[in-house]
N, C-alpha and C positions, 0 to 999 in steps of 0.2 A: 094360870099364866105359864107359856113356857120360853124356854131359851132359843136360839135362834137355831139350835141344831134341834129343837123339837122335844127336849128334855125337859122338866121340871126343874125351878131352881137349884133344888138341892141335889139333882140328880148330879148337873152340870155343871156343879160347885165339887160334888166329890169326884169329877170325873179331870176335873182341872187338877185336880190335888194328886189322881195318879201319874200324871204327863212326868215329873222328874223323875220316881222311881223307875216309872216305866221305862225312859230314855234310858237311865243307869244299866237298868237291866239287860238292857238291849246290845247297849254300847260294851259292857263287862260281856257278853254273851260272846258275841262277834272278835272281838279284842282277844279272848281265850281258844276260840276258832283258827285265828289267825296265827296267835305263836304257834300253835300246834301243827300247821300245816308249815310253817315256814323252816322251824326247828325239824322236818320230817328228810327222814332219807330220801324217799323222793323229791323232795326240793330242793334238796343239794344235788342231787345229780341234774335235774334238771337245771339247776342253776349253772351246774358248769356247762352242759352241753350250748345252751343258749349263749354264755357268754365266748365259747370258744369259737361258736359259727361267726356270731358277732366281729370276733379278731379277724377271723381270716376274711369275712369280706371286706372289714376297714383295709385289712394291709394288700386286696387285689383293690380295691376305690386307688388307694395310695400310690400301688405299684402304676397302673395304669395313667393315673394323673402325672407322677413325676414324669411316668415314658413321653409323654403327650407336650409339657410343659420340656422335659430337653431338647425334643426332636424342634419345638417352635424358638428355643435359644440358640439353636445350633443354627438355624435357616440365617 
């Protein structure tokens, strides 16, 4: 008899019993990846440059919207 993924019971029973450590492991792997890369010098620079391109096209959206919005207060 086997399991419906083609395994033997007992294969499929110790195969279920890896699933949480495995996640753990995975999850702790990825998670330790991540602070590393975010704590890194190049993510800080890059984080500023992204967020500084970001400002100035909010404040020309901004600029242009107010121009646009007086010029139709003024009419």
């Amino acid at each position: 008899m086997t399991s419906r993924a083609g395994f033997p019971p007992l294969v499929a029973d110790r195969l279920k019993a890896l699933v949480g450590p495995m996640t753990d492991g995975i999850h702790g792997f990825v998670r330790s990846r991540l602070h590393d890369v975010v704590r890194s010098d190049q993510f800080a620079h890059v984080w500023v440059q992204v967020n500084t391109t970001a400002h100035q096209q909010m404040v020309k959206v901004l600029s242009v919207s107010r121009r646009r919005w007086s010029c139709r207060a003024a009419r």
